[in-house]
N, C-alpha and C positions, 0 to 999 in steps of 0.2 A: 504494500500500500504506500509506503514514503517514496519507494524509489518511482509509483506512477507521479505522487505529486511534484517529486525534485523534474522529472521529467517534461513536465506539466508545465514547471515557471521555466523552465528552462526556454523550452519551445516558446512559450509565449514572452520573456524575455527576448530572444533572439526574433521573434516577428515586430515587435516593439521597437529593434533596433533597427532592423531592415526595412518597417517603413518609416522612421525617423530621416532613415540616408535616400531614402528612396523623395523625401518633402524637399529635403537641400537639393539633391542633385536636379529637381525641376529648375531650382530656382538659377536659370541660366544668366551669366554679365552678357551682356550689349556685344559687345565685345566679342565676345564669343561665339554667340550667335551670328552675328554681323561676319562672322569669317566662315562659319557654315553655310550660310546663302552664298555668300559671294563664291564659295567652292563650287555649289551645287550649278551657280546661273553658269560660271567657268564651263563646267565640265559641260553644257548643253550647248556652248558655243556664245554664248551672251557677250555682250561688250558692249559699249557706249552706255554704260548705264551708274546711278549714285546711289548707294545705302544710305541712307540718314537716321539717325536716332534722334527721337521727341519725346516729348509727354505721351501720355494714351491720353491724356485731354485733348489735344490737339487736331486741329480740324486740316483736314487734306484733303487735297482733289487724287494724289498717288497711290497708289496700291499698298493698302500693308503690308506684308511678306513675314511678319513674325512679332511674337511680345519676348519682354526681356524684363528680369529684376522683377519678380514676382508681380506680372502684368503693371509696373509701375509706368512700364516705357515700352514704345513702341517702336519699329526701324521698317520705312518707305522704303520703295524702290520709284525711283524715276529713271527712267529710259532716254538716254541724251540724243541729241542728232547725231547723225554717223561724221566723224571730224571732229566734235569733241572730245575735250577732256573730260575723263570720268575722276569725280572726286569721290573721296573714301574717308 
């Protein structure tokens, strides 16, 4: 009987922890994210194009493409004319 309940917290200790890691690890930097799109638009051939980080309050006419910082912030994509510079 003791070694089901050591069993017991254990398990449920160790679910505890692994959704603890599992809450941070959503909580993606700007940053970070912001280097994951740009890979992603990369590898489809994309170019002429700006990542930008804002508010999530922030009002656009551009595409969101992702939230960052526990939905605090949000990162556009704009699509530049072919000739420009793309800023990052």
């Amino acid at each position: 009987m003791k070694r089901n309940a050591l069993i017991n917290t254990l398990v449920g200790g160790l679910l505890l922890i692994s959704a603890s890691a599992h809450a941070e690890a959503g909580i993606l930097s700007c940053e970070a994210l912001k280097e994951k799109i740009a890979t992603k638009l990369e590898g489809k051939g994309v170019d002429n194009y700006t990542l930008q980080v804002v508010s999530k309050d922030t009002e656009t006419k551009y595409r969101v493409v992702g939230s960052c910082e526990g939905d605090k912030k949000k990162i556009i994509y704009k699509k530049e004319k072919a000739g420009a510079k793309a800023e990052e």
